[in-house]
Each structure stands twice: as C-alpha cells, then as structure tokens.
SEVOTI-458224 format. One line per 4 residues: number of its first residue (from 1); their letters; for each residue z, y, x of N, C-alpha, C. Coordinates in steps of 0.2 Angstrom, whole numbers. Example, Ala and Ser with C-alpha at 12.3 -4.5 7.8 and 13.67 -1.06 7.14 Angstrom:
BEGIN
1> as> 39/-28/66/39/-22/62/39/-16/66 | 35/-11/64/36/-5/68/39/0/64
***
This chain:
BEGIN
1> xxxx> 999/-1305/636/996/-1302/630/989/-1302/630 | 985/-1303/626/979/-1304/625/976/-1297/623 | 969/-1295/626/968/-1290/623/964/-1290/618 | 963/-1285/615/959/-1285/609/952/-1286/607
5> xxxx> 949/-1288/605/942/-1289/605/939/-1286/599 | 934/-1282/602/929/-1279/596/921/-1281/597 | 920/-1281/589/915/-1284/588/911/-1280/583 | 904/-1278/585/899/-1270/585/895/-1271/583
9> xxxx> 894/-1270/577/887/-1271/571/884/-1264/572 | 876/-1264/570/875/-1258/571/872/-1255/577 | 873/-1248/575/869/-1242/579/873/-1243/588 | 869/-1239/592/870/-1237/597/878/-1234/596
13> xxxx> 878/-1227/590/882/-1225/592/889/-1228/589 | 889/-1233/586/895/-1238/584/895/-1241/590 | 891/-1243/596/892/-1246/602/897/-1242/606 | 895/-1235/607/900/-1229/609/907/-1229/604
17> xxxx> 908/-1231/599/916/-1229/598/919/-1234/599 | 915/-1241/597/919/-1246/599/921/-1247/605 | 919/-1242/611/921/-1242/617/928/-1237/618 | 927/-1232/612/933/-1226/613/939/-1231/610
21> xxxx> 937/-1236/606/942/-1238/603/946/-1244/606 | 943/-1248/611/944/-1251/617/948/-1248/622 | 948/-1240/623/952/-1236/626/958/-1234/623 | 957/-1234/616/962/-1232/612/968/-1237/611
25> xxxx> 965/-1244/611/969/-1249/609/973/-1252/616 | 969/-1251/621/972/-1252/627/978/-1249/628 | 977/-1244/626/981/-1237/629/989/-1238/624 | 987/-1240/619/996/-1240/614/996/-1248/614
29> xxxx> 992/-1252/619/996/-1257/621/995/-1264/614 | 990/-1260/609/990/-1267/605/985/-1274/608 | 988/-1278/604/989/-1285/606/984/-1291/604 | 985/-1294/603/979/-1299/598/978/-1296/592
33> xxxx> 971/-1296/594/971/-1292/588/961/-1294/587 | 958/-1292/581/950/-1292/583/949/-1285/578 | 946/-1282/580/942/-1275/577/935/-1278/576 | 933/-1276/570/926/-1276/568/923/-1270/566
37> xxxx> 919/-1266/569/916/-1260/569/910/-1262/564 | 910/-1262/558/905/-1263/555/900/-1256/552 | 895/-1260/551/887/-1257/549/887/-1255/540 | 882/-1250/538/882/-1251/532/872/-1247/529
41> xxxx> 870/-1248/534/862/-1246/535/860/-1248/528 | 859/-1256/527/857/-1258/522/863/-1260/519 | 862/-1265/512/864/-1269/509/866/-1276/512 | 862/-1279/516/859/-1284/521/865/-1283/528
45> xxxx> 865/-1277/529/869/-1276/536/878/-1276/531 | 881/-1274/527/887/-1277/523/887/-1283/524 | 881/-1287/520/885/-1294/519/888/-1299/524 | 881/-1295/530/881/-1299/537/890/-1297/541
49> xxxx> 893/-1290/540/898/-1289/542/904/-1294/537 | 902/-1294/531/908/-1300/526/907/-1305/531 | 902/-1310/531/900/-1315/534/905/-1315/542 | 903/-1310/546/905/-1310/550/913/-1309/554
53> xxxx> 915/-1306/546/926/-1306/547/926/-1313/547 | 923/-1316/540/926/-1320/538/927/-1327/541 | 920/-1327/547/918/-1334/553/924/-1330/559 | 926/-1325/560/933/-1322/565/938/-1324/561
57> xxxx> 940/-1325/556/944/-1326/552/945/-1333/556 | 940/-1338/557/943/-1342/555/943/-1346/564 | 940/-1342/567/939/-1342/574/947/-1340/577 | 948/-1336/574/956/-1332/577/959/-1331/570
61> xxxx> 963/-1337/569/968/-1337/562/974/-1331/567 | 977/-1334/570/982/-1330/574/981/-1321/572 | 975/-1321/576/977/-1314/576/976/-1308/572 | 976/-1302/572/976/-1298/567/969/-1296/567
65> xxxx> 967/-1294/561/958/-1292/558/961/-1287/555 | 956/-1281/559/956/-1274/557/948/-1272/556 | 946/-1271/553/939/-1267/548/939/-1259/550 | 933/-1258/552/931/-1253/551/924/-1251/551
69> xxxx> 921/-1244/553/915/-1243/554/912/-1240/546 | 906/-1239/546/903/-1234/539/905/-1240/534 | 901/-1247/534/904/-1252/527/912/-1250/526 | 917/-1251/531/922/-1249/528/923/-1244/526
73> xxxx> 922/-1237/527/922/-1230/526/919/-1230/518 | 915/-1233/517/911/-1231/510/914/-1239/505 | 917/-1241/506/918/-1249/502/924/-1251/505 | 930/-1245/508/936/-1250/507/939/-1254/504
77> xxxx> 940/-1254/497/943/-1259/493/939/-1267/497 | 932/-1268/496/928/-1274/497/932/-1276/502 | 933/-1272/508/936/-1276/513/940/-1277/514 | 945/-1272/509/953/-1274/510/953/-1280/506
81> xxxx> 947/-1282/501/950/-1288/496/947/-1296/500 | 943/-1294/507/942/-1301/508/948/-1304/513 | 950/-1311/512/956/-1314/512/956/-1316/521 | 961/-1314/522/964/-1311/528/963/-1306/534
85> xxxx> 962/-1301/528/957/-1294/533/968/-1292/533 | 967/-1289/539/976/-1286/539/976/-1277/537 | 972/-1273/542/968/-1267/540/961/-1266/538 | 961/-1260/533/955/-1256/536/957/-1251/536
89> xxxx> 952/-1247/542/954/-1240/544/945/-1236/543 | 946/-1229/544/943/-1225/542/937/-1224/548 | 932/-1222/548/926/-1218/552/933/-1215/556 | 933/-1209/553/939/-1206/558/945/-1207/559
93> xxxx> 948/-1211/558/953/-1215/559/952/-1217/566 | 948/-1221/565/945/-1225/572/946/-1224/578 | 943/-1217/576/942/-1212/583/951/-1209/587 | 954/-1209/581/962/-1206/583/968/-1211/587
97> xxxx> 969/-1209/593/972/-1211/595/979/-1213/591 | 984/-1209/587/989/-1211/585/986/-1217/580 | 981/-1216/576/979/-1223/574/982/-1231/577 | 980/-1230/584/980/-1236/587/989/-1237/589
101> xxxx> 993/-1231/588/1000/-1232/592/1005/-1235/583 | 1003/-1231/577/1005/-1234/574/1002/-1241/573 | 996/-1244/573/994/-1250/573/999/-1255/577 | 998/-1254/583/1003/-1258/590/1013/-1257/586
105> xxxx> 1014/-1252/582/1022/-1252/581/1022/-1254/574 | 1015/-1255/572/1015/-1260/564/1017/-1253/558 | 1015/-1247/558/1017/-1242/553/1013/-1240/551 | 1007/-1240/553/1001/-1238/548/999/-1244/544
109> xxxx> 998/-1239/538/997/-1243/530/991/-1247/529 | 992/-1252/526/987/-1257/525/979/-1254/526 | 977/-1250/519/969/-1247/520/972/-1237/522 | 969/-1238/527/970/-1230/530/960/-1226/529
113> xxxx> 962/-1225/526/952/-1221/525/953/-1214/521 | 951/-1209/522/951/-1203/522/946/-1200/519 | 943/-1195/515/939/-1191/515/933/-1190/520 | 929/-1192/521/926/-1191/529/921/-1185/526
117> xxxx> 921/-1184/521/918/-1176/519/920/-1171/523 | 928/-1170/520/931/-1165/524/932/-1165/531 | 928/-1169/535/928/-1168/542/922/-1164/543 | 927/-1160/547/919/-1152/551/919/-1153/560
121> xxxx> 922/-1155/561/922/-1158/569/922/-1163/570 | 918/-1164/577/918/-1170/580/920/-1169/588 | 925/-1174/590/927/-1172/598/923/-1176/604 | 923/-1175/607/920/-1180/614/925/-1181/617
125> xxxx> 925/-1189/616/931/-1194/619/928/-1195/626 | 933/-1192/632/931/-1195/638/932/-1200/639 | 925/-1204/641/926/-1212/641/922/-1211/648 | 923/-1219/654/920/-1218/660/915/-1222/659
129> xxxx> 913/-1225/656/906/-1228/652/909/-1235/651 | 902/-1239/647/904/-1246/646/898/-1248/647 | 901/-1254/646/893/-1260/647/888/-1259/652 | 883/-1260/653/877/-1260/660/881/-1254/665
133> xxxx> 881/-1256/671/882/-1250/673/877/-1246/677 | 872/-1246/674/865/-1245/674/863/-1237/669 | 867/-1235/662/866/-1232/659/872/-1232/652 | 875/-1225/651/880/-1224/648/879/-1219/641
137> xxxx> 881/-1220/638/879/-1214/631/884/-1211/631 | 882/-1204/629/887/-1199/625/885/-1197/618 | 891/-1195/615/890/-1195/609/891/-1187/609 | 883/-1183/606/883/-1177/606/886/-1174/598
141> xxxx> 885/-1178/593/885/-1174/585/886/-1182/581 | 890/-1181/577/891/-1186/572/888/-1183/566 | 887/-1186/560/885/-1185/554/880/-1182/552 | 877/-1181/544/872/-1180/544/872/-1175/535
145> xxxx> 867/-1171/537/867/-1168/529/862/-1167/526 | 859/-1172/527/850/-1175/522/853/-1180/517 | 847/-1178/514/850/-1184/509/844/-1189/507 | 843/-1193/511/837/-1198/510/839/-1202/506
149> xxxx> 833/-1204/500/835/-1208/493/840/-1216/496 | 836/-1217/502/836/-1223/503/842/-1225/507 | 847/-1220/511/852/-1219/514/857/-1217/512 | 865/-1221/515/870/-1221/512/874/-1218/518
153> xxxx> 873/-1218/523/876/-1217/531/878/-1209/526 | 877/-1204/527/880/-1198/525/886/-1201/522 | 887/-1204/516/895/-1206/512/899/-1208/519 | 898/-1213/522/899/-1215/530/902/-1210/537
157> xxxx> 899/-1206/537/898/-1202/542/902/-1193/541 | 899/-1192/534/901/-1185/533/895/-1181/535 | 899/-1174/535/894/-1170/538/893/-1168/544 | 886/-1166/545/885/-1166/553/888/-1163/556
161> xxxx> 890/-1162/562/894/-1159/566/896/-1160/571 | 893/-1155/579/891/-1156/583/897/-1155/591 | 896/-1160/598/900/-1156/603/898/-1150/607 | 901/-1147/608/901/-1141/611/896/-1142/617
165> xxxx> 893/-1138/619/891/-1140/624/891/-1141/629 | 895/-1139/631/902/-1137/640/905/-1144/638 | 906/-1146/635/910/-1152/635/906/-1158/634 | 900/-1158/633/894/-1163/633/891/-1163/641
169> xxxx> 889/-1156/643/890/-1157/650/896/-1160/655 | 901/-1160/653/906/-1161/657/907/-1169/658 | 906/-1171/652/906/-1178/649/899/-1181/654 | 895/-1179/656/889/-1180/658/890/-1181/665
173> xxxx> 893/-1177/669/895/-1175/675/897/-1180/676 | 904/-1182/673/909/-1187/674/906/-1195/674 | 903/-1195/671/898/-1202/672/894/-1203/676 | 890/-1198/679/888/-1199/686/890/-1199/690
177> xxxx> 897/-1194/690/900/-1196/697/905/-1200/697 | 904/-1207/691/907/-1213/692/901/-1216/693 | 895/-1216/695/890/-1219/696/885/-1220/690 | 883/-1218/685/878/-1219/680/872/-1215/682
181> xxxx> 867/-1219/682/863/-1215/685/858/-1213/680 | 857/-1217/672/857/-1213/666/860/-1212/660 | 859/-1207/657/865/-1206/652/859/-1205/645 | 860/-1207/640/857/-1206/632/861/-1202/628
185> xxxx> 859/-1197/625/861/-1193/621/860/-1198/615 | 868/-1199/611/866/-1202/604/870/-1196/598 | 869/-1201/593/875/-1196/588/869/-1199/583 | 872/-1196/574/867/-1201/568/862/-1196/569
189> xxxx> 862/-1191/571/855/-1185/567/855/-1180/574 | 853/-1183/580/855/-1179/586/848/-1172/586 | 845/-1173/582/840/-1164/582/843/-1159/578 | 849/-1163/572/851/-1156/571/859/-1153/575
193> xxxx> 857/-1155/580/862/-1154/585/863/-1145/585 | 869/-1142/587/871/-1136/587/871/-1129/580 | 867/-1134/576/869/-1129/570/874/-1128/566 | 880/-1131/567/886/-1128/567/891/-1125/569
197> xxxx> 888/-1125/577/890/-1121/583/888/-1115/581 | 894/-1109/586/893/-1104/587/887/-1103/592 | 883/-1096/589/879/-1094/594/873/-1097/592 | 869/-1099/596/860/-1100/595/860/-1106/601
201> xxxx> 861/-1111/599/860/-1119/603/855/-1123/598 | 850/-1127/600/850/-1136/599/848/-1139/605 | 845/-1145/602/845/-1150/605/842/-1149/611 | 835/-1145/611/833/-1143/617/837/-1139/620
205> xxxx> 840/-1134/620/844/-1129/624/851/-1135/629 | 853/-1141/624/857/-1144/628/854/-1150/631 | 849/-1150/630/846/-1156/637/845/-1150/641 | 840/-1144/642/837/-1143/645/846/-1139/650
209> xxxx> 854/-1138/646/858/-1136/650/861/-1141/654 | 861/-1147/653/863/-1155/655/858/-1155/662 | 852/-1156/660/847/-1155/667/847/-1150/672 | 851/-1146/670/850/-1139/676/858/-1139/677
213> xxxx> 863/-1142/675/869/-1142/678/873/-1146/679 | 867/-1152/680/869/-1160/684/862/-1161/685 | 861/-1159/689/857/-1160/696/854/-1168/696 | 862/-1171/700/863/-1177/701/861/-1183/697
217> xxxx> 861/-1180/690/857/-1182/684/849/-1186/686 | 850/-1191/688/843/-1196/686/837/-1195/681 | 842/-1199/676/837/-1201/671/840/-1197/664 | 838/-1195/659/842/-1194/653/837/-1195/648
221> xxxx> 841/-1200/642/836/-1202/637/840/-1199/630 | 835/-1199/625/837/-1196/617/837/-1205/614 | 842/-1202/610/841/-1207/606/837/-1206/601 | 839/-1211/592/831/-1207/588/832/-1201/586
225> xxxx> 826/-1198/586/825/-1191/585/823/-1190/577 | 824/-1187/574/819/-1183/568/814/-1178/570 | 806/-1179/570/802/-1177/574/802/-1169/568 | 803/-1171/564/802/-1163/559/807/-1157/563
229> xxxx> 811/-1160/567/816/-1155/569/818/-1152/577 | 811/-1156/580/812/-1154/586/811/-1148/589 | 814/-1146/591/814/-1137/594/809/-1135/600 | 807/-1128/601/802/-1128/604/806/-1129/613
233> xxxx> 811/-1128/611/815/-1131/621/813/-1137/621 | 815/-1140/614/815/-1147/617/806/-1149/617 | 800/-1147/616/795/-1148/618/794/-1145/625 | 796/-1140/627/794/-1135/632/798/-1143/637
237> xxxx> 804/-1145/635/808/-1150/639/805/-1156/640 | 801/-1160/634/798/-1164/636/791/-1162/640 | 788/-1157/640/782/-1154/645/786/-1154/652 | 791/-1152/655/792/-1149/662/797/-1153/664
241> xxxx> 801/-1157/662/807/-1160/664/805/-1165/665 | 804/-1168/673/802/-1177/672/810/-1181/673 | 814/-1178/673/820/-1183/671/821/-1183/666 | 820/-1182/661/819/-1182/654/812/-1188/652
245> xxxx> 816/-1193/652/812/-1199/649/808/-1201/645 | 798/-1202/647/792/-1204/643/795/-1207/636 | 800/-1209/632/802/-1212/629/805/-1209/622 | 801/-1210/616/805/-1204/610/804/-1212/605
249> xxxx> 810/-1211/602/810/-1214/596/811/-1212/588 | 807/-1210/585/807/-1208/581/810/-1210/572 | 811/-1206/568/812/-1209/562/809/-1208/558 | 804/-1212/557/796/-1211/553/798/-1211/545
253> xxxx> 801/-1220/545/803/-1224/540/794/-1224/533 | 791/-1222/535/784/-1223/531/778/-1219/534 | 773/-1221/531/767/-1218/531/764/-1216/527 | 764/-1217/523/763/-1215/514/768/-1207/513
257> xxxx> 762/-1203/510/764/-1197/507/768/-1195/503 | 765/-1202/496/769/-1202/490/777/-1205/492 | 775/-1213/497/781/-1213/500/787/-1209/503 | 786/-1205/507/788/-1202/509/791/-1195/508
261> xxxx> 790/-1193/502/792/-1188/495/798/-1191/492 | 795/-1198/490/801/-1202/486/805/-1205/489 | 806/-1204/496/813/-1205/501/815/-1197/501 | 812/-1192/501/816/-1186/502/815/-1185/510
265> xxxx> 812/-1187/513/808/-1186/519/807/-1180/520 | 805/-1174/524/805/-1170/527/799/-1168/531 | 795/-1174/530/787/-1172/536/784/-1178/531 | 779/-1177/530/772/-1179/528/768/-1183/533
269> xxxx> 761/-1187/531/759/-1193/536/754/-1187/542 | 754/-1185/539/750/-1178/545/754/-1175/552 | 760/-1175/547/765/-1171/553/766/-1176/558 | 768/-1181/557/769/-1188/561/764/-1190/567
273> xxxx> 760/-1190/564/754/-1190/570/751/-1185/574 | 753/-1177/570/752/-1172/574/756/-1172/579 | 763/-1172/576/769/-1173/582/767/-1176/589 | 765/-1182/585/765/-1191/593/756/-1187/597
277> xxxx> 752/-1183/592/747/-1182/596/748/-1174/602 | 752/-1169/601/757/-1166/602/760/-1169/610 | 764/-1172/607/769/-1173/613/766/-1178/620 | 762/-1181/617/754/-1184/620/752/-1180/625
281> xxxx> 750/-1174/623/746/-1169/625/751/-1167/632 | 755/-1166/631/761/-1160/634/764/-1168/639 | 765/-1173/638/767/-1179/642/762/-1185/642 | 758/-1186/647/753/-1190/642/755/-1197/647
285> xxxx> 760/-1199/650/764/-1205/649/771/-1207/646 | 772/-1204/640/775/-1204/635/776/-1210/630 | 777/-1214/627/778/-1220/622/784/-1218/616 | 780/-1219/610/784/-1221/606/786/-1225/602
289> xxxx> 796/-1226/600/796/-1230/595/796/-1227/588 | 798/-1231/583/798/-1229/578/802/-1234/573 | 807/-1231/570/811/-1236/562/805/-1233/557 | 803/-1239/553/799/-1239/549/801/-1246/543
293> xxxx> 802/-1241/537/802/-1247/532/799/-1250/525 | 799/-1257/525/793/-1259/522/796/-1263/515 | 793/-1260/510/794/-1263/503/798/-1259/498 | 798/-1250/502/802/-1248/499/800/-1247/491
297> xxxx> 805/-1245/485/804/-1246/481/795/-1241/476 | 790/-1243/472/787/-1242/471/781/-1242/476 | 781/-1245/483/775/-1245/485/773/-1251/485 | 765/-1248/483/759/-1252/481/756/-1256/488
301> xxxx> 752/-1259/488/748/-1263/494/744/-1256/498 | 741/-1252/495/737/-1246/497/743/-1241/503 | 748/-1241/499/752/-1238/503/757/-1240/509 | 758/-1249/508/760/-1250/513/754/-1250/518
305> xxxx> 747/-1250/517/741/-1249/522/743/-1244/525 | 744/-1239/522/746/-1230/524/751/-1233/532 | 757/-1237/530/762/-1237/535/760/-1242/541 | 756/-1247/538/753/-1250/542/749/-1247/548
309> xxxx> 747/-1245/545/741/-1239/548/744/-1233/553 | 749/-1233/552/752/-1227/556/752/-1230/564 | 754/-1239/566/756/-1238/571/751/-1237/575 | 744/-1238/574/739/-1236/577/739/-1228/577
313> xxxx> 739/-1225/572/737/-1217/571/742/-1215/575 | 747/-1218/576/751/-1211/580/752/-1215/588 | 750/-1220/589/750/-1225/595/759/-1228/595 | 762/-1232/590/765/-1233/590/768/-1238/597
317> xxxx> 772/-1240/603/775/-1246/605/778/-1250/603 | 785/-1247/601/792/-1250/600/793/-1250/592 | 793/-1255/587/795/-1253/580/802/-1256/579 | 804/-1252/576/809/-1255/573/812/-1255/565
321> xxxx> 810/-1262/561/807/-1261/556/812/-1264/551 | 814/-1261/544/818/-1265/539/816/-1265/535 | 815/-1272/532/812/-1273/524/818/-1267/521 | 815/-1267/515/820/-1262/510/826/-1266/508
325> xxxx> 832/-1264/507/836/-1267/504/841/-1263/501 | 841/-1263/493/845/-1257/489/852/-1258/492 | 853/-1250/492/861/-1249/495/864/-1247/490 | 868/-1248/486/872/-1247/479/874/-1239/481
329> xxxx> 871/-1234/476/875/-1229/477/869/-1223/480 | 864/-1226/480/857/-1223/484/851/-1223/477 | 850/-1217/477/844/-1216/472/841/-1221/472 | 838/-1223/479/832/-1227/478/834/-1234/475
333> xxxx> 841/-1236/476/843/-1243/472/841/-1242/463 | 838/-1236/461/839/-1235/455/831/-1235/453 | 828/-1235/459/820/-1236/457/818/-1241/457 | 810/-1241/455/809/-1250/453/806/-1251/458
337> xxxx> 811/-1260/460/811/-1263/466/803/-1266/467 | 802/-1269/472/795/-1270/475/799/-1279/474 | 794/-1284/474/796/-1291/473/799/-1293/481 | 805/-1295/480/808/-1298/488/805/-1301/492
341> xxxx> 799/-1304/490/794/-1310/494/789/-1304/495 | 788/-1301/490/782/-1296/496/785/-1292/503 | 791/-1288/498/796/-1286/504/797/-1289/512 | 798/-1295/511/799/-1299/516/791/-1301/520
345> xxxx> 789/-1300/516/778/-1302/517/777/-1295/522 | 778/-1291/520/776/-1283/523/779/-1283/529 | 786/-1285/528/791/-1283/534/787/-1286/540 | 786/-1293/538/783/-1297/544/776/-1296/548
349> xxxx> 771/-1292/543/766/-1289/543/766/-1283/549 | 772/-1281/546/773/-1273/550/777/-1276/559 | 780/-1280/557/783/-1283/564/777/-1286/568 | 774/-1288/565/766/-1291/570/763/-1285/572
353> xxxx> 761/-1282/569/757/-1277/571/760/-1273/576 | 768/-1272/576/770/-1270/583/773/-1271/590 | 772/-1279/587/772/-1285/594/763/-1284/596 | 759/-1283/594/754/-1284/598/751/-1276/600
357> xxxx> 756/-1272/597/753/-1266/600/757/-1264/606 | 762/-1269/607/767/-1268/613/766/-1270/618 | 762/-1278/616/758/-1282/620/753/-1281/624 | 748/-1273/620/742/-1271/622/746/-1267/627
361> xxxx> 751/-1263/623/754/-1256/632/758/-1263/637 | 759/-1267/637/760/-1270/645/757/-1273/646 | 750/-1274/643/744/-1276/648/741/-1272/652 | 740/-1264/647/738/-1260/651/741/-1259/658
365> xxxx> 750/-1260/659/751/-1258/664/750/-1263/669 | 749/-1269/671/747/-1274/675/741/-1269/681 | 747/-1269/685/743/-1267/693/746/-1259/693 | 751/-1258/693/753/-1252/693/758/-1253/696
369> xxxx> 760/-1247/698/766/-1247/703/770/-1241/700 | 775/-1242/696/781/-1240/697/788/-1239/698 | 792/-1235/697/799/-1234/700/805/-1238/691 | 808/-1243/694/813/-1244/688/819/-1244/690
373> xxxx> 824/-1244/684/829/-1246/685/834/-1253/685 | 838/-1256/691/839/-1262/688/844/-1261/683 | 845/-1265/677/850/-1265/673/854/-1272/674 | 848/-1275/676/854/-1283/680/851/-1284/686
377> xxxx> 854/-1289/690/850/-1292/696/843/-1292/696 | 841/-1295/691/833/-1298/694/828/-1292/688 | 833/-1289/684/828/-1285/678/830/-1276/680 | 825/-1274/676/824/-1266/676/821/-1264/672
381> xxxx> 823/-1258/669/817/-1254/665/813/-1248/667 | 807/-1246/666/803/-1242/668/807/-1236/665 | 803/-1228/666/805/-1222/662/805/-1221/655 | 799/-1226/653/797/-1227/647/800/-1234/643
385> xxxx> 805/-1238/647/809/-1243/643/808/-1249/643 | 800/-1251/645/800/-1257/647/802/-1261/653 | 804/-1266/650/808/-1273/653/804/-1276/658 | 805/-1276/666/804/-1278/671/809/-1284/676
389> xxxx> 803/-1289/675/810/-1295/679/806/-1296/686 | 809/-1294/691/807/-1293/697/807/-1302/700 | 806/-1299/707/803/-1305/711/811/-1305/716 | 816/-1303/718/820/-1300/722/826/-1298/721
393> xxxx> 831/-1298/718/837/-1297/717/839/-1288/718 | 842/-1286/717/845/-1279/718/849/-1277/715 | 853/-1274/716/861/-1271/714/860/-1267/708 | 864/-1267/701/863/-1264/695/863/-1257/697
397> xxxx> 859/-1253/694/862/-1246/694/858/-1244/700 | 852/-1248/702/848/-1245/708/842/-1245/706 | 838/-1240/709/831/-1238/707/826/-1243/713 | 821/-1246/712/817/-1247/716/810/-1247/714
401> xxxx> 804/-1246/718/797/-1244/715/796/-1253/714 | 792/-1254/712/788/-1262/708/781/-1261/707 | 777/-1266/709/769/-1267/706/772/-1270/701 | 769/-1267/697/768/-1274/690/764/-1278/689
405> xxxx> 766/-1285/686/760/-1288/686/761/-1290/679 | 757/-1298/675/758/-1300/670/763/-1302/667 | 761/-1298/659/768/-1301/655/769/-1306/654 | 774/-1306/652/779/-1314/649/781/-1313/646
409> xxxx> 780/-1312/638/782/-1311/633/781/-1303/631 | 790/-1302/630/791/-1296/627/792/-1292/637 | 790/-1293/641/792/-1291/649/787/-1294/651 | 788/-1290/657/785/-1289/664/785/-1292/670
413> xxxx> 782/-1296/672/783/-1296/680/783/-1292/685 | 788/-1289/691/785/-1286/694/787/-1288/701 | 784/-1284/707/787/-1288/714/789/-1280/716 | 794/-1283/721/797/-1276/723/795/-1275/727
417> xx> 793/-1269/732/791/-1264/738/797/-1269/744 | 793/-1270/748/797/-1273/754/801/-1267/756
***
C-alpha cells in the first residue's frame, strides 16, 4: 500500500499540520490517496491551489484527492465542484484524528467543513518533528481576531486561540530530546498569544518559560510577529536572551499612513521604525524581515514611495512582498483597484529594493567569523538566518563556527574552523 502524499501551499504553519496530518493518515492506515493543504492569502494563491489538484488529478488518476486548508475552509463548494476532487474536509477537520479513520473506512461524507467560528481551542498535536532535522516548529495559537480590509485568513482560521503553556513546553522538550537543536514558534497571529488563557500570559512570558525550562534548548525562532503587539517580556527577551534569535519578521504590509488606516492596520509608519529602531537598540545584531504589500487598492505613486521607503527607514533585510490581489469577501476587494500592470510594476520595485538591501547585509558580513547551523551537508544558517554553503561537509543538525567570505547570490561562502 502506498502511502499518502501531501502537498503544502502556503504558510509555515500549513507546513506543521500537513505534518500532524501525515501522522494522522499513517495512523488509520489510509492508502493512495493525495491531500492538498491549500492556501487562501490572496486570490492568486486559490487559483494556484485549482491549478495544482487539477495537474495531481491528472498525475495520479488512481488515487483519491482530498482538499483541504483555509481555500477549502472559506470556498468549499469551489472545490468540491472541480472534477475529480473525492473530499473536502475542514481547517479543523484536518487536525482530527477520527477524520482520517472514517477517510481509510470510506464514511465520511463527501464535503465535511464546519463552522470554524465556533472553535475556541486549539490542541498541540505531538509530532516528533518534520523535514530538516536541523529545526522543528510548534504551533503555539491558531486563528485571528483582526480584521484587515485586505485579509480573509480569519473566515479560514476562526478565532484566535491559544496552547497552553505546559504543553508548549512539553512539546518543545520532546524535540530536543529527539535531537532538534532549534525550534520556531509559529501559529497565524503568534503576539496575541495567551489572551484567551487563563491567568496573565503572552508571548513573552512563553518564550522567556520555554528558555528557562529547556535549557537544552539551542536556538528558538518566532515566526511573524505583529510588532504593535509585542510585550514588554518579549522585549526584555529579545535584550537578554541570546538563544532567542537576532531574527524578527514582521508584518508591516505598508508604509503609508493613509494606507495603512485603510487596511485596518493597527500601527502607523512611525511606530514601525520606532519598533525596528527599539529592538536595534536592545539587540544591535538583530535583522529584520518584513511582508509588505504593493498596489493595494487606492495607492498613489507618493504612497507607494512611503513603503518603498520603509525598507531603508526601518533597515529592512528580508522582504516578503505581495502585489495586491482582491480576495472576494474582503472590504478591500470593494475598493477602487490600482491598474494590475502598475501593481505588478511596484511589486517588482519593491522586490529589487530588497534583494540589494540583503545584498548590502551579506557583504557587510565578509570576514567575520561566526557559529551556524548546518541544515544540510555543505549549508547552514547564521542566528540571523543567513544562508551559509561551507567549504567542508558536516552532519545536519550540528553547529560549527565559519569565517565568511563572499556572497554568491542570495548566500554565503564560508570555511569552517579546522
């Protein structure tokens, strides 16, 4: 019997459940079968998940095509009506084991999708990790209760709602002592972490109790943060804690004022830079990324300068950029659109500017000597996330110091310490 294959559009944390779900399918024994975890960010990331049943469709007639992920969560019908989907199942569906036993015994019903509103918990599936075995995620908090003009993920997701602490540690433990030497805190909205919990928790209280009750603990990374929501632990944590990684990626999505009003935004272009100038201050080998989006509806040329303009103001590294693309169901699809060829023009703009400001932080580091991790044989990454292809081979999962030298492209050269 063949096992199942899944196939992971999307966020980090769709990486982690297609893993729980890999366990899940394991576990009740189903058989050929493909799962698609799909995306629903933009408009753009749907079509790319149709596109992509539909070329497994025809790659694996045989086997059974099961749909899931936020596109199917918010657009069941869509997916149950493309021809040769056999399921779709729900966001939370996904995550339930009996889901996968009725699957394998053929009794659950063609579209199985849920109210994902009505979910107020989220569990932590013990998983012993997946993929590099260099570095593992846990998923701290699911869901989100913003409502950004421009984002659908909430219909998707539901509301926020967080794991317990004790059992985030526990989960964190157990990965290290299968060998992970670091662990990422993911989840859609991980700063408003523990405000559904009892008692007085966030996100800083749970990194800084993860760090002091696994020791053993290496390296531990955030995924993106919301910088308007960061707690004074979690600053105090990035000042004092050097296993807590130079590395913050943020979610800016503009730099324009007015833009950034008319997303429902939460910080201002002031706060943004204040923040990056801030956590600078308190880490000053620290790097940020940033999602940032360009041609959203109503901006002027003036205003995309605004966001242009940030990755310098706030020292951006790492951008992570999306033209706009109306998501049906989202205020902002009801605003007046920016022309698609400009959209596309800006995106590009915005993508250049932050390949050469990546360019300029890995030149600066040429002749420096630090500690990375290998993630494969001959590669590694610093604390801050740059890609490192050594002179020397080394076992995944091991730390070694490096001189770096010139880059090569988007990476580094570096030799490794005799």
């Amino acid at each position: 019997m063949s096992e199942p294959q899944i196939v992971t559009l999307g966020c980090r944390l769709n990486a982690y459940e297609s893993e729980v779900m890999r366990r899940h399918a394991a576990g009740a024994g189903l058989g050929d079968c493909v799962i698609v975890n799909t995306c629903a960010v933009t408009g753009e990331a749907v079509r790319q998940a149709e596109q992509a049943i539909r070329k497994l469709r025809r790659e694996r007639p045989g086997a059974r095509l099961i749909v899931t992920g936020c596109a199917a969560q918010i657009e069941p019908e869509r997916f149950a009506g493309i021809d040769g989907v056999d399921h779709v199942i729900g966001n939370a569906e996904k995550l339930a084991p009996e889901t996968f036993r009725a699957l394998a015994t053929e009794s659950l019903a063609r579209v199985a999708v849920n109210d994902i509103m009505s979910v107020k918990e989220t569990a932590l599936h013990m998983i012993d990790g997946f993929g590099s075995r260099a570095r593992a995620y846990v998923e701290i908090q699911n869901g989100c209760d913003h409502r950004c003009t421009f984002c659908i993920i909430p219909m998707g997701r539901g509301p926020s709602r967080s794991v317990p602490a004790g059992e985030v540690v526990s989960q964190v433990r157990k990965l290290v002592e299968a060998g992970y030497p670091e662990i990422v805190l993911t989840g859609v909205d991980i700063t408003s972490y523990g405000a559904d919990l009892p008692g007085r928790t966030s996100l800083g209280r749970l990194v800084k109790q993860i760090l002091a009750r696994v020791p053993e603990l290496s390296r531990l990374r955030l995924s993106s943060i919301d910088q308007v929501e960061a707690d004074a632990h979690l600053m105090d944590a990035i000042a004092t804690e050097p296993r807590l990684m130079p590395h913050l990626h943020l979610s800016m999505q503009a730099g324009d004022d007015m833009i950034l009003k008319r997303m429902k935004r939460r910080h201002l272009r002031d706060d943004a830079i204040r923040f990056c100038n801030e956590v600078r201050r308190l880490r000053p080998d620290v790097v940020f990324g940033a999602d940032l989006i360009a041609g959203f509806p109503t901006e002027t040329d003036d205003m995309f300068e605004n966001t242009l303009d940030l990755v310098e103001s706030c020292g951006l590294t790492y951008l992570h950029v999306f033209p706009f693309s109306p998501r049906k169901g989202t205020p902002a699809a009801r605003m007046p659109q920016v022309d698609r060829r400009v959209v596309k023009e800006r995106a590009a703009r915005l993508r250049e500017k932050g390949e050469a400001a990546h360019a300029r932080y890995l030149d600066r580091l040429e002749g420096r000597r630090i500690e990375i991790l290998m993630e494969r044989e001959d590669v590694g990454r610093t604390p801050q996330f740059a890609e490192v292809r050594v002179d020397r081979k080394a076992p995944v999962g091991t730390f070694h110091w490096a001189t770096l030298g010139r880059r090569d492209g988007r990476r580094l050269n570096g030799m490794v310490d005799a």
